[in-house]
MARRO-572445 format. One line per field, with one value per atom (N, C-alpha, C, O): residue in one letter; x, y, z; residue number from 0; atom name. Coordinates in steps of 0.001 Angstrom, whole numbers, plus 500000, padded with zeros to 6 digits. Example, Ala and Ser with C-alpha at 12.3 -4.5 7.8 and 13.67 -1.06 7.14 Angstrom:
MARRO-572445
gumi <- [A,A,A,A,S,S,S,S];
xx <- [513190,512300,513200,514236,512850,513670,512900,513409];
yy <- [494310,495500,496700,496681,497750,498940,500030,501138];
zz <- [507800,507800,507800,508465,507080,507140,507870,508039];
tikol <- [0,0,0,0,1,1,1,1];
marza <- [N,CA,C,O,N,CA,C,O];
***
This chain:
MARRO-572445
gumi <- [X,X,X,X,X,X,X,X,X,X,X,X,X,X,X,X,X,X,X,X,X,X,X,X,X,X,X,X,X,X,X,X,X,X,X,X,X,X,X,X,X,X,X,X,X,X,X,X,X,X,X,X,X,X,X,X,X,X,X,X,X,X,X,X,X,X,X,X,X,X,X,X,X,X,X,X,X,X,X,X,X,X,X,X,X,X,X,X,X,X,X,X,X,X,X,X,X,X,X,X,X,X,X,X,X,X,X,X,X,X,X,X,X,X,X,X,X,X,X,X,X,X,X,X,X,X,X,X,X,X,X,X,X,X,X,X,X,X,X,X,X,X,X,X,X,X,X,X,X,X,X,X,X,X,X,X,X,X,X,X,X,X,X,X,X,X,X,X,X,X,X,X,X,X,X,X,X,X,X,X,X,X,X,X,X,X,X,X,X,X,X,X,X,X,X,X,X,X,X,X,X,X,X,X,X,X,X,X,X,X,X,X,X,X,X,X,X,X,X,X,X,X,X,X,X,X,X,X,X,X,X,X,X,X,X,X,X,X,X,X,X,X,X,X,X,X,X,X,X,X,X,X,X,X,X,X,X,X,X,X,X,X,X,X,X,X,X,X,X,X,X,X,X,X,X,X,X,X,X,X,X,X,X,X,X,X,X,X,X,X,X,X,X,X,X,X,X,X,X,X,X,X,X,X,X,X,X,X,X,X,X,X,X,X,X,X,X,X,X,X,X,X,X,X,X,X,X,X,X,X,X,X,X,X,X,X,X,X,X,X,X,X,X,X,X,X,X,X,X,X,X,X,X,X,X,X,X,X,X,X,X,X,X,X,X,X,X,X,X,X,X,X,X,X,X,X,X,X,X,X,X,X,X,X,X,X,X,X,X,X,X,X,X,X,X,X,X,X,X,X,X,X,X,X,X,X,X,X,X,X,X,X,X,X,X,X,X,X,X,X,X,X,X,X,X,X,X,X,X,X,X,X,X,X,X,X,X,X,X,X,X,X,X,X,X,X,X,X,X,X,X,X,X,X,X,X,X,X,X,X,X,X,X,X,X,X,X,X,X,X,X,X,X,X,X,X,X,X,X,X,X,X,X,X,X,X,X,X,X,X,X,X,X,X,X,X,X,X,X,X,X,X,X,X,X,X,X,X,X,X,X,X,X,X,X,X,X,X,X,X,X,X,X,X,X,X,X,X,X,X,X,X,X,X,X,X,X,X,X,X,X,X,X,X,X,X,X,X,X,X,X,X,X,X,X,X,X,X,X,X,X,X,X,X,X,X,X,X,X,X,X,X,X,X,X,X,X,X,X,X,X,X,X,X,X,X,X,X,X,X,X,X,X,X,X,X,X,X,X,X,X,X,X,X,X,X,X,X,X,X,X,X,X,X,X,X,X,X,X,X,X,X,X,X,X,X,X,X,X,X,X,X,X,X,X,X,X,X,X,X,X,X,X,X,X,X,X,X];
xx <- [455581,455802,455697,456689,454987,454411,455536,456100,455962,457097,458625,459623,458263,460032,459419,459933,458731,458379,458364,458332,458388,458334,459289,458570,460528,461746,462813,463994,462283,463447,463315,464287,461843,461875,461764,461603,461836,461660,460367,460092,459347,458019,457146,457592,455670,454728,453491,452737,453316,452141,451186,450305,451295,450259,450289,451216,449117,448611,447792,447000,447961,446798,446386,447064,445447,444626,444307,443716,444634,444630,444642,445040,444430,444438,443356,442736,442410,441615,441234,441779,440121,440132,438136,437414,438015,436529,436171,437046,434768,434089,433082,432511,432884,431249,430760,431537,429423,428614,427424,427277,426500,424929,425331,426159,424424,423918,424362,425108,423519,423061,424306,424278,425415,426638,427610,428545,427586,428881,428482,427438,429932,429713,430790,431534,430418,430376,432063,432556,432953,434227,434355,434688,433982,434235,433568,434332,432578,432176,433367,433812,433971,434922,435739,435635,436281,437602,437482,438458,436369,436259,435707,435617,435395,434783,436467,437061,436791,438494,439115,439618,439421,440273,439889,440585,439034,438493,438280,438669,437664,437139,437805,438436,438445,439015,440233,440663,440731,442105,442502,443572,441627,442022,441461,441932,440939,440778,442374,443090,442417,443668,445308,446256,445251,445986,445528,446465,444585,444636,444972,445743,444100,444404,445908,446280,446706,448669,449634,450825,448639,449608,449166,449746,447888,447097,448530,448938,449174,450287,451456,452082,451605,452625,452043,452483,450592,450135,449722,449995,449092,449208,450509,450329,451745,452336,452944,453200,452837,453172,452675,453105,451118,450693,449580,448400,450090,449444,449891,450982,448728,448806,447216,446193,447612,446500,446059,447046,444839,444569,443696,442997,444085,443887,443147,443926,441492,441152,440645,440090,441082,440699,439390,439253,438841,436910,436455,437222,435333,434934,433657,433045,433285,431804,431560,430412,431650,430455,430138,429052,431066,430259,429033,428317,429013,427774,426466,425241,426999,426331,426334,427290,425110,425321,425262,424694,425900,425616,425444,425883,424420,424206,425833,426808,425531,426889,427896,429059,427357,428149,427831,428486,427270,426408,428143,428423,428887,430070,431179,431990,431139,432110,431592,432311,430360,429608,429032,428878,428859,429180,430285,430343,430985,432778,432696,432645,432641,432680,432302,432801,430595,429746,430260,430351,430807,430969,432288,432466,433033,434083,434023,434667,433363,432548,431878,432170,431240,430762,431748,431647,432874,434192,435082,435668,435073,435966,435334,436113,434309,433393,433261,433400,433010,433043,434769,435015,435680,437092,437605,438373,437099,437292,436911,437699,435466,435283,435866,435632,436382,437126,438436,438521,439119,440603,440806,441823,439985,439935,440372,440958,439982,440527,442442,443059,443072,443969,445032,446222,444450,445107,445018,445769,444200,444356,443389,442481,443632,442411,442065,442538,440936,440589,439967,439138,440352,439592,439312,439549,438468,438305,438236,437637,438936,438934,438260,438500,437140,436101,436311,435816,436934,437375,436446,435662,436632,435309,436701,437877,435946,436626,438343,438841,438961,440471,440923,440422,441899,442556,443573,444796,442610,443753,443427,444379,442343,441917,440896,440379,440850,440431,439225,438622,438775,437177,437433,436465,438592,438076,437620,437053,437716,437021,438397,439471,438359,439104,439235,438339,440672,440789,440630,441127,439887,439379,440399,440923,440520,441121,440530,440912,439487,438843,438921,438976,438916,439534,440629,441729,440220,440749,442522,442587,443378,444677,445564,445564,446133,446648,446980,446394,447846,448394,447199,447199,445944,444900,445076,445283,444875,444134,445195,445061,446488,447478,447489,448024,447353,447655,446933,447338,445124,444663,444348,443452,445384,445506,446239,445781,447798,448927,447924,447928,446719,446601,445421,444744,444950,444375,444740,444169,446397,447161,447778,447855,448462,448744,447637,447733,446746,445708,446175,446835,445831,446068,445608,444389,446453,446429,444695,443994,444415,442936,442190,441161,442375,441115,441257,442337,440132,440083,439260,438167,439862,439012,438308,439015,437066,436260,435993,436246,435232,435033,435477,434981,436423,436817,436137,436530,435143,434794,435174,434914,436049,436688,435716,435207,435636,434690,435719,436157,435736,436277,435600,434393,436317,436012,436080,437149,435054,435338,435695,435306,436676,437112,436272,435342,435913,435155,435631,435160];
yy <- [811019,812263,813431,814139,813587,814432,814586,815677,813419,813135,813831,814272,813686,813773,815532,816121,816188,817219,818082,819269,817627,818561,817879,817661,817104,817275,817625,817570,818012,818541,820063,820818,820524,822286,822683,823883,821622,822095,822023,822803,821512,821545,821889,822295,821850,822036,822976,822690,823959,825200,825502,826325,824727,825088,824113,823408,824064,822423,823281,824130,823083,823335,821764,821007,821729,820635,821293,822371,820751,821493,819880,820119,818770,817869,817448,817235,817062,817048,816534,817067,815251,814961,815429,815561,815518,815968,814826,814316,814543,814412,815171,815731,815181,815575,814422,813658,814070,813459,813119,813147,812772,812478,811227,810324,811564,811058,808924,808051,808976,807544,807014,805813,807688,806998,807162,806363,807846,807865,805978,805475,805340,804044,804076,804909,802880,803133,802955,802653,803100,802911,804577,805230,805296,806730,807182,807913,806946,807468,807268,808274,805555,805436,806775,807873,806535,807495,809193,809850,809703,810708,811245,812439,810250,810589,810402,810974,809136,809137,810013,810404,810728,811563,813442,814165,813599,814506,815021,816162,814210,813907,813336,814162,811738,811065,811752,811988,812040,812643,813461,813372,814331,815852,815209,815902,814521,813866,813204,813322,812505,811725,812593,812230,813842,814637,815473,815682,815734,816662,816022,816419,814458,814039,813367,812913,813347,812856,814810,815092,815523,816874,817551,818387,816776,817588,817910,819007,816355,816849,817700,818121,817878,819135,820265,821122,820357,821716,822084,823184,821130,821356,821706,822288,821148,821180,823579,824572,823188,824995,826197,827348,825443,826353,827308,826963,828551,829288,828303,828262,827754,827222,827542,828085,826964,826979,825746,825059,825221,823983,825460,826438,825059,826005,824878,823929,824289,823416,824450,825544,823620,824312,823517,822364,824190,823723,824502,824635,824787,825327,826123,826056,826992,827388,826279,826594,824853,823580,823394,822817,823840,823220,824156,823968,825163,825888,825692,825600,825688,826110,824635,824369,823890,822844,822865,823826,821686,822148,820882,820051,820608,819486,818955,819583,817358,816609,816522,816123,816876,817514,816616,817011,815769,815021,814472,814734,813785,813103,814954,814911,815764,816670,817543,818406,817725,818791,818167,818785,817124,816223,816453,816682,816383,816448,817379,817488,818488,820061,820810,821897,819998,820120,819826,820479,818286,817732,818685,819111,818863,819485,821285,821661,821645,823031,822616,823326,821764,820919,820295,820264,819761,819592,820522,820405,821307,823197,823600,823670,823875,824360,823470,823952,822216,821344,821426,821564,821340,821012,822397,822313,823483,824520,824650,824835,824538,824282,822695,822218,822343,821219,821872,822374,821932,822760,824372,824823,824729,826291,826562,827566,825403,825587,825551,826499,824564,824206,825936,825802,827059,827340,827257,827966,826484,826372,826410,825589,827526,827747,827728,828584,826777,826376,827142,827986,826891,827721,826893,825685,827910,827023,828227,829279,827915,829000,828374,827176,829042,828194,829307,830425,828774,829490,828981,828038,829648,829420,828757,828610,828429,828157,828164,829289,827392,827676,827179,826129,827819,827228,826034,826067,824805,823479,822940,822943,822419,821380,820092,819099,820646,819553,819618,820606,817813,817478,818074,818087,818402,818128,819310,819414,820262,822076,822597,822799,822735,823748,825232,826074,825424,826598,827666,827823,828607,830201,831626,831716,832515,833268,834534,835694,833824,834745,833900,834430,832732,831437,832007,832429,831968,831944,831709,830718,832038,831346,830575,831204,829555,829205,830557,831060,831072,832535,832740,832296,833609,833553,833197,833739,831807,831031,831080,831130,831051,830609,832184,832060,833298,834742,834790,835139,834697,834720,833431,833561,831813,831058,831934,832182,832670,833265,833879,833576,834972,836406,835356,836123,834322,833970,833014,832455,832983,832605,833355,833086,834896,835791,836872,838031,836080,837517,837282,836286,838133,838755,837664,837592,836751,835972,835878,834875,837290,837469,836934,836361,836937,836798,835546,834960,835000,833257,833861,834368,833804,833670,832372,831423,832167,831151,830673,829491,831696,830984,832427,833528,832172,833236,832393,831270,833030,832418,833747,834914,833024,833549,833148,832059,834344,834386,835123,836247,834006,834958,835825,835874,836713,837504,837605,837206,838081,838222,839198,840275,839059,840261,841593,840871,842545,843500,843656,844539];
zz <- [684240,683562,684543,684713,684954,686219,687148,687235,687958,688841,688231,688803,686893,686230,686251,687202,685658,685609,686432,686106,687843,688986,689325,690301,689580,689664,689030,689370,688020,687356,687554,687519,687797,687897,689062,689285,690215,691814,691930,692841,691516,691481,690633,689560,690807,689997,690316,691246,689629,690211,689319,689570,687960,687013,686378,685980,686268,685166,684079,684487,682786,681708,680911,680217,681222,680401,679034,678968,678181,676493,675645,674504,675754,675225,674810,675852,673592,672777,671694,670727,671292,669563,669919,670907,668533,668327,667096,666397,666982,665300,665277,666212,664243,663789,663339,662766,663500,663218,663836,665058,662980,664164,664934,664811,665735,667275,666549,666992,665474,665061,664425,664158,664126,663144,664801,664769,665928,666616,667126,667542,666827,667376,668921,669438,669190,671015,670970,672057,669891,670443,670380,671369,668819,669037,670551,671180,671083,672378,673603,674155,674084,674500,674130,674677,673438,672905,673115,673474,672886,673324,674855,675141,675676,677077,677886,678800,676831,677721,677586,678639,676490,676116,676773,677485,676379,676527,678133,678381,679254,680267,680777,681436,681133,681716,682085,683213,680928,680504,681426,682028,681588,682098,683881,684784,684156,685582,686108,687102,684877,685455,685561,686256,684618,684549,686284,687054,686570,688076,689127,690000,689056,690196,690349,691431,689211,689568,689650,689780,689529,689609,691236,691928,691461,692921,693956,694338,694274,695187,695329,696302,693574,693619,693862,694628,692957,693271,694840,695320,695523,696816,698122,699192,697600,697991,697618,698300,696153,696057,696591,696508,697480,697981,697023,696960,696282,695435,693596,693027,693219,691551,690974,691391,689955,689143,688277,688011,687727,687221,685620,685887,684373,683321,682966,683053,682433,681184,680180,680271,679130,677990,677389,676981,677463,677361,675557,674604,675622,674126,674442,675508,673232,673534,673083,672770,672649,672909,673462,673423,675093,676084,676622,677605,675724,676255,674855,674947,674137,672913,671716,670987,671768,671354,670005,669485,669053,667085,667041,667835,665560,665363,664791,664379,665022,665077,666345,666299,667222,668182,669240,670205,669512,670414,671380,672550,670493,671745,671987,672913,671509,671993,672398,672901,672390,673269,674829,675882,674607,676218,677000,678208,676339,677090,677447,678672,676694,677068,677679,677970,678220,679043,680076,681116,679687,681387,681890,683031,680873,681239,682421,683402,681932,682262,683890,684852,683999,685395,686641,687867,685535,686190,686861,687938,686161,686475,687577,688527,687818,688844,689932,691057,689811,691056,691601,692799,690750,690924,691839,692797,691403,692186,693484,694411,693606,695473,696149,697259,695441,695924,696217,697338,695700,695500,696374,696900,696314,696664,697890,698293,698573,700057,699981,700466,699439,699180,698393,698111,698226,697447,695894,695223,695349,694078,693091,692958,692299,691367,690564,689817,689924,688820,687928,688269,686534,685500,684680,684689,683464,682297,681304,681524,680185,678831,678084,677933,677345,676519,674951,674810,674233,672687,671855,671967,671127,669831,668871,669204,667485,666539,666724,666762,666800,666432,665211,664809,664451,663430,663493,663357,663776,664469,663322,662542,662849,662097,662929,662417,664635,665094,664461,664042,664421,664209,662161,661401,661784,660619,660318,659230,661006,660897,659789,660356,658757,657912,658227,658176,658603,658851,658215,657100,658839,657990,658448,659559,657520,658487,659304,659458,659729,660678,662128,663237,661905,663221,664262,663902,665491,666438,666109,665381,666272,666247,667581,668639,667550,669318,669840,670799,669244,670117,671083,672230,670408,670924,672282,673368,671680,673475,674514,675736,673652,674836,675121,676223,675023,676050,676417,677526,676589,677542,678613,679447,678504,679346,680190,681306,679653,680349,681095,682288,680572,681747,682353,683038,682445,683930,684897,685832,684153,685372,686389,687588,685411,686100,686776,687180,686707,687339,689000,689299,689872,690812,691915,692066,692757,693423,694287,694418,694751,695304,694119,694478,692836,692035,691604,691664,691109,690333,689321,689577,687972,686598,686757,687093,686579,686363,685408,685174,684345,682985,682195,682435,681298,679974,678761,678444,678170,676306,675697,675989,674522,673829,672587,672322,671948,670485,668830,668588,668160,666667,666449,666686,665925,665529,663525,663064,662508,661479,661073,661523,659948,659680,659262,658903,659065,658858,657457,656740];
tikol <- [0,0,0,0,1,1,1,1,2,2,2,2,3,3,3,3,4,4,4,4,5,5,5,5,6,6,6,6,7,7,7,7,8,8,8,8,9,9,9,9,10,10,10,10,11,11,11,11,12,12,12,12,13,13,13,13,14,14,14,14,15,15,15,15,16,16,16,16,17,17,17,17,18,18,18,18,19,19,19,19,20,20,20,20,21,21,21,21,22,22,22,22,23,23,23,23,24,24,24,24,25,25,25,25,26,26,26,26,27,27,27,27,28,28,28,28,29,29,29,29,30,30,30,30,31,31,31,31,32,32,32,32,33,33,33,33,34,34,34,34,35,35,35,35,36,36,36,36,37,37,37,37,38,38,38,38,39,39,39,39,40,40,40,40,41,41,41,41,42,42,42,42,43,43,43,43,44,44,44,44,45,45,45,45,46,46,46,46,47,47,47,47,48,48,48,48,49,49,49,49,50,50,50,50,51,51,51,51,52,52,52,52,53,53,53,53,54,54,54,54,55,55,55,55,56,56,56,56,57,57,57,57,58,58,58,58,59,59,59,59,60,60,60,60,61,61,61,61,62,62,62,62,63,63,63,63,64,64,64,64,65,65,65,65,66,66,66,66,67,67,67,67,68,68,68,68,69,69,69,69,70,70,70,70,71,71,71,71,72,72,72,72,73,73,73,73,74,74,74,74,75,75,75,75,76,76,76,76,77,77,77,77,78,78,78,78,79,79,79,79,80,80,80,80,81,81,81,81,82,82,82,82,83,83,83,83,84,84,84,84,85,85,85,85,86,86,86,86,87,87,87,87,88,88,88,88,89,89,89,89,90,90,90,90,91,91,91,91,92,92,92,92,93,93,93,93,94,94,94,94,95,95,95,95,96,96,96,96,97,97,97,97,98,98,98,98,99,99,99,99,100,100,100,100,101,101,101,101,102,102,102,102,103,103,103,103,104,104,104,104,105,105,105,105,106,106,106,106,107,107,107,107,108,108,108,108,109,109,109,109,110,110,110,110,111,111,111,111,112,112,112,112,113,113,113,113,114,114,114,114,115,115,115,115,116,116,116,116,117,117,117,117,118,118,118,118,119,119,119,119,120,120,120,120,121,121,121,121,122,122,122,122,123,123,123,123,124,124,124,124,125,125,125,125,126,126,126,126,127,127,127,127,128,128,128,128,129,129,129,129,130,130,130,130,131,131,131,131,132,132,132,132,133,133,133,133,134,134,134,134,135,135,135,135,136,136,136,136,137,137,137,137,138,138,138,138,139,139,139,139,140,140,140,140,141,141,141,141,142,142,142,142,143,143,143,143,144,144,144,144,145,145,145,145,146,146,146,146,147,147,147,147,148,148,148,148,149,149,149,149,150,150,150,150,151,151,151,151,152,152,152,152,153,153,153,153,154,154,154,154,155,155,155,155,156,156,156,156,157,157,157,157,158,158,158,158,159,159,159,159,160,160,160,160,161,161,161,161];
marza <- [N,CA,C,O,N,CA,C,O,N,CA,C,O,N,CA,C,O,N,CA,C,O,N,CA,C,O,N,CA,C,O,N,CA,C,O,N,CA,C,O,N,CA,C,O,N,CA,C,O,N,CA,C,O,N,CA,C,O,N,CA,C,O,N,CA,C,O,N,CA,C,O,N,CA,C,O,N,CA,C,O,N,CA,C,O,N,CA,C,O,N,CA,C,O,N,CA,C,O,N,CA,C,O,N,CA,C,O,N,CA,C,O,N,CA,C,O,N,CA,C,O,N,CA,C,O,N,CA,C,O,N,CA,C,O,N,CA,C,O,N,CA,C,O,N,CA,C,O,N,CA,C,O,N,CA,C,O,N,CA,C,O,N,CA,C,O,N,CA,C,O,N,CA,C,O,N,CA,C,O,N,CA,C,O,N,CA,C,O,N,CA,C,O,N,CA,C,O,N,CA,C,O,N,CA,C,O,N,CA,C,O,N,CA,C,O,N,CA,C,O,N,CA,C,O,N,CA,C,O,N,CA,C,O,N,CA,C,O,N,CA,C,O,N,CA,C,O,N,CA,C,O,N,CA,C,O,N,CA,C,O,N,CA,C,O,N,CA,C,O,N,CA,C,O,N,CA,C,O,N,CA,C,O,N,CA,C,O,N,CA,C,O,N,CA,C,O,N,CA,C,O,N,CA,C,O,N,CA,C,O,N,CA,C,O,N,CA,C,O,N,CA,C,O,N,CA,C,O,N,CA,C,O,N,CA,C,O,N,CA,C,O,N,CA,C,O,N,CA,C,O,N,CA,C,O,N,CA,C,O,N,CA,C,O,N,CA,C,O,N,CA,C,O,N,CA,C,O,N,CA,C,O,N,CA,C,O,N,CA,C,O,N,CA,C,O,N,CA,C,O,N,CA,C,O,N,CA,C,O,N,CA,C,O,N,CA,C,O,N,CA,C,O,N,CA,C,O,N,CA,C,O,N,CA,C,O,N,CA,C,O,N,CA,C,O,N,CA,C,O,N,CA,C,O,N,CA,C,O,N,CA,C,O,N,CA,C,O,N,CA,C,O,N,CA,C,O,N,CA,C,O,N,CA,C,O,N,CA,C,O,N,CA,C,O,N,CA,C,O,N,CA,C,O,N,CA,C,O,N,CA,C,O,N,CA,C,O,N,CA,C,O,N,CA,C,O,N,CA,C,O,N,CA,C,O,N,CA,C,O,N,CA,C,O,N,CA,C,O,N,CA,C,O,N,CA,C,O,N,CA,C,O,N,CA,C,O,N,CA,C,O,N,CA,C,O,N,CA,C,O,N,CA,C,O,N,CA,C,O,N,CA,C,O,N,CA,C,O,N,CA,C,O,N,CA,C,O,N,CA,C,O,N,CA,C,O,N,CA,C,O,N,CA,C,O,N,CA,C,O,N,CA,C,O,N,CA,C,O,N,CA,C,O,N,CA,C,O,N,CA,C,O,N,CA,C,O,N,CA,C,O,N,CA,C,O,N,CA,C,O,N,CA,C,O,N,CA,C,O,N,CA,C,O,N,CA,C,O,N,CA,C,O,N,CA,C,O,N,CA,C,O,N,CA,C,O,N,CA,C,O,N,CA,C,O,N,CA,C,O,N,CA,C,O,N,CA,C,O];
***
């Protein structure tokens, strides 16, 4: 996918990791396949997604690596035990991946959104919920920020209506 992707557009300069499943539930009901499934998906995922795009992005010189993380990974809730791991680890990942990369040109972020109106994990949407628009314009402005600068961490918080 990757390969067909950067030959068909002359290359590759931005990766966003945005791929994601969640549950809720305690610590004592997640069984060890939901754990599988979410350390792969969540974590694995977004590893195996950097390390098959590293050579295009290295090759472009100036790119960017975007994950889309959560305030879970800062802010833990009960039920949260397998997606607040990810999010964590994910948040640990961004930061190590960056002084790895940085030399190269390429700079890693992470957008950490509160609530979105997806449905992931089973969250019923409110309309005070985050909307994609949301996340995806401020993915756009910390790609376009100013080649000198690296956004590190943006958390994005709903807002309720007044």
């Amino acid at each position: 996918m990757v390969a067909m992707a950067g030959a068909r557009h002359g290359g590759i300069d931005v990766l966003v990791n945005n791929a994601g499943i969640a549950f809720v539930t305690s610590f004592e009901s997640v069984t060890p396949d939901q754990w599988h499934d979410i350390i792969d998906t969540n974590l694995t995922g977004v590893f195996n997604c950097c390390r098959a795009v590293l050579p295009w992005l290295k090759a472009a010189g100036a790119s960017d690596i975007v994950n889309l993380g959560s305030r879970s990974g800062r802010y833990s809730f009960r039920g949260g035990t397998g997606y607040n791991t990810t999010k964590f680890g994910l948040q640990g990942f961004t930061e190590a991946l960056f002084l790895d990369l940085h030399q190269y040109g390429i700079r890693v972020s992470l957008v950490a959104p509160g609530t979105v109106a997806t449905g992931l994990g089973g969250t019923v949407p409110e309309e005070w919920h985050l909307l994609p628009g949301d996340v995806a314009k401020v993915v756009g402005d910390v790609i376009a920020a100013a080649p000198r600068a690296t956004v590190n961490w943006v958390e994005i918080r709903p807002s309720r209506p007044q």
